[in-house]
N, C-alpha and C positions, 0 to 999 in steps of 0.2 A: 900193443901193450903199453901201458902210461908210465910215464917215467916216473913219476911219483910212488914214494913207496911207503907203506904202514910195519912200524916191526908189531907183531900180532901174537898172545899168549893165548893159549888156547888151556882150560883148565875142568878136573873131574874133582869128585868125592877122594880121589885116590890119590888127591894132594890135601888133601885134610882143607881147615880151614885157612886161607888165602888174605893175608893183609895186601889189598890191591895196591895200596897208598906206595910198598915198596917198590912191587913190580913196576909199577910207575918211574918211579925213579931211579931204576935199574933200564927203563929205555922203553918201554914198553907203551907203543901208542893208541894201544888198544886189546880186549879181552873178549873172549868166546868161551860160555858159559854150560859146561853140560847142565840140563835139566832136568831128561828123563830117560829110561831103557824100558824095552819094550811096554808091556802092557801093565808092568806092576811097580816101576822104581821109581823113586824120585831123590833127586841131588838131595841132602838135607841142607845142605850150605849155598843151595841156590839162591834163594831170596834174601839173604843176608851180602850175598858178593855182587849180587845186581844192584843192589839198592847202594853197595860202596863204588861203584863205577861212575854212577848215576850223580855219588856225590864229589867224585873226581874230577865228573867232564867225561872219562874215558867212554868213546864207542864200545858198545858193549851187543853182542848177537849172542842166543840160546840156540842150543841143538839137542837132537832126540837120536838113541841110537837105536835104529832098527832091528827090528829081531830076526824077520825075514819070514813072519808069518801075521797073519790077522795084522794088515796095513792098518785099517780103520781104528782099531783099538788102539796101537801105537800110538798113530797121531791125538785120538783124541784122549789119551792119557800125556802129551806132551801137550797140548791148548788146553787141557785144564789146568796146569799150574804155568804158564807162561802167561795165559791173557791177559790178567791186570799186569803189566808188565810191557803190554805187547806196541804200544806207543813208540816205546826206547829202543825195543829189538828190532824193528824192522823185519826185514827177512828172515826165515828160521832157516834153518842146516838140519839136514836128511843127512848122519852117517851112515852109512849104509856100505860093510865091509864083510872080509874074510867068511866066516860060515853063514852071515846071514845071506851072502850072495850066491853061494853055493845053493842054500836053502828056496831063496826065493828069486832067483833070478834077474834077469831086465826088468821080464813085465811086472814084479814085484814092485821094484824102482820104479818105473813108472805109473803103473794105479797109487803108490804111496804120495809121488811126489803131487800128483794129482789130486788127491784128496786133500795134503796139507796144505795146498793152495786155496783151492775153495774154504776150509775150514777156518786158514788167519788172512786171507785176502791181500795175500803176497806170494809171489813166486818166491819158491822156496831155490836153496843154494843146495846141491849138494856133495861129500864127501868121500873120498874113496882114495884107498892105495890105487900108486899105478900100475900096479900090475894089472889089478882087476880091473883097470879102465882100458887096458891092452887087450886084456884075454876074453873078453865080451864086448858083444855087438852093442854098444848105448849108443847109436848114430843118431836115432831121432830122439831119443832124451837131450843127445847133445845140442841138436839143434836148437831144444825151448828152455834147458836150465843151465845156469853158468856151475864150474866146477872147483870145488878146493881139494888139492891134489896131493900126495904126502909120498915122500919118494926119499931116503937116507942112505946117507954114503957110508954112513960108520954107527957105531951104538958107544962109542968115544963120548964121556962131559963135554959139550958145548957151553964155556965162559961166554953168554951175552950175546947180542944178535948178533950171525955174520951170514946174513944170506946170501946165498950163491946162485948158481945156472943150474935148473933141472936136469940130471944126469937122466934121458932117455927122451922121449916125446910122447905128446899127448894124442893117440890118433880118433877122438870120437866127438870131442867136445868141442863148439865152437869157440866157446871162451873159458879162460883159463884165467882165474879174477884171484886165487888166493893159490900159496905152495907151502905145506909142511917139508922144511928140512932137515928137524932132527926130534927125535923125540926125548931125546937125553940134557936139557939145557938146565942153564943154572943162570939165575937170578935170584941176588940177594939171600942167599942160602936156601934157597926154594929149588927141590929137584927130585928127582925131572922132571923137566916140565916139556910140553910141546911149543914148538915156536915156528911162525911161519911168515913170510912176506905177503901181503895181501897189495896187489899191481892199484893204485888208484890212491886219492886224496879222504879226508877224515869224511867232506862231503860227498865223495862217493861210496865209504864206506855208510853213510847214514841217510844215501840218499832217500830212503823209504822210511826215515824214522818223524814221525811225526813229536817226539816229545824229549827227544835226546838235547844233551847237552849242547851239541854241535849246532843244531838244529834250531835252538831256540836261544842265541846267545844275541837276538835284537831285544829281548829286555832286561834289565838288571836290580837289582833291590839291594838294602843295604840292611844287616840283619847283626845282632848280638854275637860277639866270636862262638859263643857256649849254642847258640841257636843250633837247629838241623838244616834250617835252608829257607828258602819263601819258597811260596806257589803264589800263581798268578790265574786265575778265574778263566777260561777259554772257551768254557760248556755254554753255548749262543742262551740267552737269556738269563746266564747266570745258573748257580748253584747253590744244594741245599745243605744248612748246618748241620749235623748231626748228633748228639748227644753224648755217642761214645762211637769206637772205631767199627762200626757197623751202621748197614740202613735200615735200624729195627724206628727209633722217634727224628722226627725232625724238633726242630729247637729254631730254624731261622733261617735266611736266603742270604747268597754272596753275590755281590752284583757281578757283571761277567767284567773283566777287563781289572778285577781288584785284585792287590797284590799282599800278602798278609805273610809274615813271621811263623815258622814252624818251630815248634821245640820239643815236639814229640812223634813219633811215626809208629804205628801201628801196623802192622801187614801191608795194605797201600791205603789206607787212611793217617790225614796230617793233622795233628792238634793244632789249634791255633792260639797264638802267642800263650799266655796264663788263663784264657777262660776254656771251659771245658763246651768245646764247641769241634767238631771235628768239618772237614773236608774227604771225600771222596778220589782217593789219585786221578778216578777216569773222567775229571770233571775238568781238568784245567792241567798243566805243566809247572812240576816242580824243580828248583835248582838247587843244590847239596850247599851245604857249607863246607869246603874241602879240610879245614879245621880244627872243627869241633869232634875230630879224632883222634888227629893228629897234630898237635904242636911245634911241628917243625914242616909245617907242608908252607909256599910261602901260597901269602893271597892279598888282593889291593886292600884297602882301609881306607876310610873316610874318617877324618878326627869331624866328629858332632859337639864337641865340647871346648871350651879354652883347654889346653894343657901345655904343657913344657917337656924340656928335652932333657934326658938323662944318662951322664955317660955307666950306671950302673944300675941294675934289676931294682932298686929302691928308691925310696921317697925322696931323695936330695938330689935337687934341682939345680942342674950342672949349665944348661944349654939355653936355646932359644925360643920364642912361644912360635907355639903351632898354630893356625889361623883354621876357622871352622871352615868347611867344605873342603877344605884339601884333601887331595889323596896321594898315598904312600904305599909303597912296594912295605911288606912285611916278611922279613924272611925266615920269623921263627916265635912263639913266644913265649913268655917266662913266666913264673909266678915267686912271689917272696911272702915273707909273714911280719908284718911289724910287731913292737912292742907290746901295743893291745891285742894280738892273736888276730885282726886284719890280716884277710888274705888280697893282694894286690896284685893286678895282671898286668904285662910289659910286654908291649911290640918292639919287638926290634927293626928299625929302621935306617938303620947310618951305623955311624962310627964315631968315636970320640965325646964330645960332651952332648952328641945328639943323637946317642946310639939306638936307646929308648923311650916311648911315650907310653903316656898309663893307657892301656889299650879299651879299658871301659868306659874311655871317653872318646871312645872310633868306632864302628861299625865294618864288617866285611862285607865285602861288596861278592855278593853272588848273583 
């Protein structure tokens, strides 16, 4: 088992909606995303908490929870609202517990996990109390899918990760890749939430993810704080503009390898910079602005502009000039109003008479 470890939130519908930016910063190195239940439900807050993951960096996987009946519908009610998506997910999570196991059995489990393989062309992961991994034969599931396993010692508030040792053993599974330990935890006033230790690195967590943060951090772009993020063109021969956030007109072609300013996201279609020209997500790899939701998230800056240093949120000019191309750690930023009803934006950078620079003369490096 890897010495390395991910502390891991696991989140449903039944946490409302999820500002991830805190969990975040409550420890959290990563999120699991319910998606869908059986044949009829779907998360309403799914697509809006993947696409904040997405803009975090954070590793981010979707699961489907089984019903324990009609495998096929399941899965294919769970890859019609993950696919555009499925770049970033990687692997999907098969729960599959309590009555639906009773209901459908191993070979349930296994034709399901069967299917949602062929279906997103990934071995899927799957989920279960340990008891039920105890009290049934999953010997030859165990041999071909790895297991995330959920086993609690108290129903006690759990303050913040503290993973511990599995209280019993795993007897069916060859590998044992993730542990739910409590279902009761609290981050950042969010509770209860589920939390579990996943054994392995960010890149093992994303080794299958073709479009994740982790995964595509060899290119970088430098983008407006207020932006959503860039995308970078990856579809071989390039990609088409599109009119509005659908592929009803084309309007233009994007050469492959081009990197362009998002300021608007529609479903998984990206606007591009101010012209009404959109991009297609399944066409290339986008990266968040982690920012432009949060004003206290820090992120690097590039000043593009002459500017100066100021030890206060306003226009007077305390400090030292800033030289263009440099970059700067930002750990927050501010906004003021001058005299004329000018609104001014401030990165905080330092301390003292060089605490602040005018931030719309920098750029965030995503």
């Amino acid at each position: 088992m890897s010495t390395l470890k991910l502390n891991v939130v696991d989140i449903s519908s039944n946490n409302g909606w999820v500002d991830l930016s805190k969990l975040k910063r409550a420890g959290a190195d990563a999120v699991i995303i319910k998606a869908t239940e059986s044949t009829w439900y779907t998360n309403p807050y799914f697509e809006s908490e993947v696409r904040q993951a997405i803009k975090l960096g954070m590793p981010v996987k979707a699961y489907h929870f089984f019903s324990g009946n009609n495998y096929k519908g399941n899965v294919d009610k769970f890859w019609s609202v993950i696919k555009p998506y499925q770049k970033w997910l990687g692997s999907s999570i098969a729960d599959y517990e309590g009555s639906a196991i009773v209901l459908g059995g191993v070979d349930y489990a296994r034709k399901a996990l069967k299917y949602m393989e062929k279906v997103t062309g990934k071995k899927p992961i799957i989920y279960m109390g340990l008891s039920d991994e105890n009290n049934y034969n999953w010997a030859d599931v165990g041999q071909t899918y790895d297991l995330w396993v959920a086993q609690y010692n108290s129903m006690n508030a759990e303050y913040g990760f503290h993973s511990r040792a599995l209280y019993g053993q795993v007897r069916h599974f060859k590998r044992l890749i993730m542990f739910q330990y409590t279902s009761t935890g609290v981050l950042s006033n969010y509770q209860p939430l589920d939390l579990s230790v996943f054994y392995g690195s960010k890149a093992d967590f994303n080794k299958d993810c073709k479009g994740s943060a982790e995964m595509s951090s060899r290119w970088k772009a430098p983008v407006e704080f207020d932006d959503q993020g860039a995308f970078k063109v990856q579809q071989k021969g390039g990609a088409t503009f599109w009119s509005a956030p659908n592929n009803d007109k084309k309007v233009g072609h994007a050469d492959e390898g081009k990197i362009y300013r998002i300021t608007k996201v529609s479903g998984w279609f990206f606007k591009i910079a101010n012209h009404e020209m959109w991009l297609d997500g399944r066409t290339g790899d986008f990266h968040g602005n982690p920012v432009v939701d949060n004003s206290k998230i820090h992120a690097k800056i590039m000043v593009v502009k002459p500017t100066a240093g100021h030890a206060a949120a306003n226009t007077t000019v305390t400090g030292s000039n800033f030289k263009v191309g440099t970059c700067w750690k930002m750990n927050y930023y501010a906004t003021s109003v001058d005299s004329k009803g000018k609104t001014w934006h401030w990165a905080c950078v330092g301390t003292g008479k060089n605490k602040f620079i005018n931030l719309d003369k920098c750029r965030v490096i995503v």
